[in-house]
C-alpha positions in Angstrom: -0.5 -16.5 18.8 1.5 -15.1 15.6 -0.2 -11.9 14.9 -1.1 -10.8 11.3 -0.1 -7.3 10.5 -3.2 -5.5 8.6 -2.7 -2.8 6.5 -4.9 -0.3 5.3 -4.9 2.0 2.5 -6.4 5.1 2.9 -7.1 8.5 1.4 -8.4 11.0 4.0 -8.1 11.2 7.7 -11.9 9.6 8.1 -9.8 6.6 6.4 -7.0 6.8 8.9 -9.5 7.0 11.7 -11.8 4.2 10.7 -8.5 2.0 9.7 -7.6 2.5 13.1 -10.4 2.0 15.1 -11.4 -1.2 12.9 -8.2 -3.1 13.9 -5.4 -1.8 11.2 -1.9 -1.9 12.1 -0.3 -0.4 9.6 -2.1 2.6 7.3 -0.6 3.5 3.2 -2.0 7.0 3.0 -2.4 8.3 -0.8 -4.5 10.1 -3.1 -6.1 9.5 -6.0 -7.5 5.7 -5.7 -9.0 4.7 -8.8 -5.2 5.6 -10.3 -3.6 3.2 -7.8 -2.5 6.3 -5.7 -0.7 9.5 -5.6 0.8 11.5 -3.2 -1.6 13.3 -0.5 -2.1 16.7 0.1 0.1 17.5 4.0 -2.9 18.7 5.0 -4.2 15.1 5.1 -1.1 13.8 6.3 -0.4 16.3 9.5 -4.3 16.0 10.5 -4.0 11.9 10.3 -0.7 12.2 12.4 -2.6 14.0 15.5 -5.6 11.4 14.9 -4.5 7.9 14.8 -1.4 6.2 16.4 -0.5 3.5 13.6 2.2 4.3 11.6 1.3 5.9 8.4 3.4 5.3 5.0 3.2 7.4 2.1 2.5 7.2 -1.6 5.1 9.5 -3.4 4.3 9.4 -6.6 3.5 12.1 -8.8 1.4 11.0 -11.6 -0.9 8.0 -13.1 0.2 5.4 -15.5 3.8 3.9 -15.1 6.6 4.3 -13.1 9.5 5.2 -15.4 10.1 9.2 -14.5 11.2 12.6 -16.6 13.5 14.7 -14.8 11.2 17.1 -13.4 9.3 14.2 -12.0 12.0 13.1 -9.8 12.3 16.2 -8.2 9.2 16.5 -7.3 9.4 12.7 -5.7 12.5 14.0 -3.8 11.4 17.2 -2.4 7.6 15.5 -1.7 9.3 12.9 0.2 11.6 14.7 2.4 8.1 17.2 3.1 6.4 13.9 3.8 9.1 13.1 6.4 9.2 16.0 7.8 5.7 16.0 8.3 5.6 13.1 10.7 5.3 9.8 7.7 6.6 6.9 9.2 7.6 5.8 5.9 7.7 6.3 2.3 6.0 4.0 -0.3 7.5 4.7 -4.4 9.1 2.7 -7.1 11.2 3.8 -10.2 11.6 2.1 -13.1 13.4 2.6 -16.4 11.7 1.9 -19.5 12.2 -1.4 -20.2 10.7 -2.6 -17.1 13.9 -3.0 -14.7 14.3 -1.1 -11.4 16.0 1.9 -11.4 18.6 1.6 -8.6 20.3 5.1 -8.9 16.9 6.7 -8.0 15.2 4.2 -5.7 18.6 4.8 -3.6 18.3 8.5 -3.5 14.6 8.0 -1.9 16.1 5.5 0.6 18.7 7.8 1.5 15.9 10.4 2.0 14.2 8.4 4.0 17.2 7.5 6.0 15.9 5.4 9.4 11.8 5.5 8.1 10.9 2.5 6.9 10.5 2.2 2.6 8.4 0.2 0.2 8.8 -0.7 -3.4 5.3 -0.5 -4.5 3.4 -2.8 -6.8 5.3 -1.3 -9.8 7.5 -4.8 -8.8 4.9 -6.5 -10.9 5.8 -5.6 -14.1 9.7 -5.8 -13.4 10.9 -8.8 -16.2 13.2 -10.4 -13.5 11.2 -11.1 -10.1 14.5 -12.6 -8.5 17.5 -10.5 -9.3 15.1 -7.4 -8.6 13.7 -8.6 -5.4 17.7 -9.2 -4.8 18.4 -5.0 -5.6 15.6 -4.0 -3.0 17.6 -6.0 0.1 20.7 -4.3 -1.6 19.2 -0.7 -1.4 17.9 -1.2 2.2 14.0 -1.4 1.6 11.8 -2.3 4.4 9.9 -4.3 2.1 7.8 -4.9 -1.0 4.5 -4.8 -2.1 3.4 -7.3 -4.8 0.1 -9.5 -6.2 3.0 -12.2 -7.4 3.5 -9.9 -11.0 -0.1 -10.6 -11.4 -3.5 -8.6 -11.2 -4.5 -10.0 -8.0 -2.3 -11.9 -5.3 -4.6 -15.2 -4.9 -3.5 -15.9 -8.7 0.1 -14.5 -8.0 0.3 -16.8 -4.8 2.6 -19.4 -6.1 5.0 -16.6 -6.8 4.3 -14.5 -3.4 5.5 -18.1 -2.2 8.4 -18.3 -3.9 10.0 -14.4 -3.2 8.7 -14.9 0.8 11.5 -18.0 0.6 14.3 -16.0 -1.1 13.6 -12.9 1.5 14.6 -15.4 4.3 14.1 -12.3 6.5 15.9 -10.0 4.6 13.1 -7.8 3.1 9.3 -8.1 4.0 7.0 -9.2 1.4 3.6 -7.6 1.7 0.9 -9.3 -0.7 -1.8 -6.9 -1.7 -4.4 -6.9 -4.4 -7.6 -9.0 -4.2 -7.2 -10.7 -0.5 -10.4 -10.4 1.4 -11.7 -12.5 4.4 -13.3 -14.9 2.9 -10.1 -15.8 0.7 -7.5 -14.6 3.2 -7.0 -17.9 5.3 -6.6 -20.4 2.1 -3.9 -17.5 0.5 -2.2 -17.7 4.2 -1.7 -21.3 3.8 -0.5 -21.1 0.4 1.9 -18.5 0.8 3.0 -18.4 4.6 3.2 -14.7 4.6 2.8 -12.8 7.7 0.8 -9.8 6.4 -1.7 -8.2 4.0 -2.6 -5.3 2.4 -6.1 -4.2 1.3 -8.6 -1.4 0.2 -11.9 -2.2 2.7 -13.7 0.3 1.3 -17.9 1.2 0.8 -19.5 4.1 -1.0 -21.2 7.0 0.3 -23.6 9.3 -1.1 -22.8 13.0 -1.0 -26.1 15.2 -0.7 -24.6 18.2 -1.9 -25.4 16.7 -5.6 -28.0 14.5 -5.0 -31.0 17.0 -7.4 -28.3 17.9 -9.9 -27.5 15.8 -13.6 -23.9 17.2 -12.9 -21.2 14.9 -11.7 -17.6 15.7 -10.3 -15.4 12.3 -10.1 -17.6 10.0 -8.7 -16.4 6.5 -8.5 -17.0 4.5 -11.2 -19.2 1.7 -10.4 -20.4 3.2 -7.9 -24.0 4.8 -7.0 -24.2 9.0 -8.6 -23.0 10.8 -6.3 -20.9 9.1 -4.1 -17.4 8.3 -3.2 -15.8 5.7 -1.5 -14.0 5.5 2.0 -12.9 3.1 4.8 -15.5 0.5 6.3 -14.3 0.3 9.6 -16.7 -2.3 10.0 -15.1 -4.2 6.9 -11.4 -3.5 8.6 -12.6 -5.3 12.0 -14.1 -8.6 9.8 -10.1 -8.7 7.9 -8.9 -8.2 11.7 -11.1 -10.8 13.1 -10.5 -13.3 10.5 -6.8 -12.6 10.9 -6.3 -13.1 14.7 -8.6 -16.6 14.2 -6.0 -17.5 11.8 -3.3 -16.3 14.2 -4.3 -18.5 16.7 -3.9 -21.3 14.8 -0.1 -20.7 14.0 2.6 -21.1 16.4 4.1 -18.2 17.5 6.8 -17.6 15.2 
């Protein structure tokens, strides 16, 4: 059996807990999900650390919208990552990018030096980067664990044929972890196609919060979602992906 590695992204330690006990190996701990994640409070982080056993990566990242930094922003990234660290993350999960799109290699090397023998992730600011290749060639150079992509698209299943191609030119070098619209009932078909080894996925279902249920006022609900409520981990969503990833499992030889 070749086992799948699952990852979960989560935002408080319920998440961590439910990732866990649904089946995740792997948890990306950040705040902020409807901006595509920020750095968490410590508090979340220490907590999580005494509940759950799976390693935890974490989001550095300071603000919403792009990826390409002031000066004050990259201190912040520095001195959150090394507090991160400290604090028991198993790894660190960031991207820097200048402005016209191409990796920043001066900075992303100061946050793998930080990180030192943690693992590291570019994040899925790869998707926008105007030269897949080369850049996917600068990561192995810097010493990232690996990289999170949809295939430089908004979801992975239509970024597939690229996930394909960058899992080839890793040849073991750097993981490639495709993230971004995989669920179970697509999750065997983008398998096939791509021949990666791991996914990573929100699994997430809304809950109502009584506290506001008699008042007009609303405080960052999620959109989309029922007034008042926000979202969290489905641990019973995590153990379907888990399921559905050990049935494929079987079916390849170990490798």
């Amino acid at each position: 059996m070749a086992r799948i590695q699952l990852e979960i992204i989560a935002s408080t330690v319920g998440d961590c807990v439910a990732a866990e006990s649904g089946g995740a190996d792997r948890i990306e701990l950040c705040s902020a999900i409807v901006t595509s994640g920020l750095t968490p409070s410590q508090g979340t982080l220490i907590e999580a650390k005494k509940r759950v056993q799976v390693p935890i990566m974490v989001m550095v990242r300071p603000r919403a919208g792009g990826f390409c930094y002031s000066e004050e922003d990259f201190a912040v990234m520095q001195r959150d990552a090394e507090l991160v660290l400290e604090r028991g993350a198993d790894g660190i999960v960031f991207g820097f990018l200048h402005a016209d799109g191409s990796i920043d290699v001066h900075r992303c090397g100061r946050l793998v030096e930080i990180a030192g023998d943690k693992q590291t992730v570019f994040h899925r600011a790869f998707d926008v980067v105007p030269d897949a290749i080369g850049e996917l060639e600068r990561l192995i150079g810097l010493g990232f664990t690996r990289v999170l992509t949809a295939g430089q698209q908004k979801v992975a299943l239509e970024g597939r044929e690229r996930i394909r191609q960058l899992i080839r030119q890793s040849n073991g070098r750097i993981e490639i972890l495709p993230g971004g619209g995989v669920r179970p009932h697509n999750v065997r078909q983008f398998i096939d196609d791509t021949g990666c080894d791991q996914v990573h996925l929100t699994a997430f279902s809304a809950r109502c919060d009584a506290s506001l249920s008699t008042s007009p006022i609303r405080f960052g609900c999620s959109p989309g979602a029922p007034a008042p409520s926000y979202e969290c981990v489905d641990s019973e969503a995590v153990r379907r992906m888990r399921e559905t990833l050990d049935e494929i499992g079987n079916s390849i030889p170990t490798r």
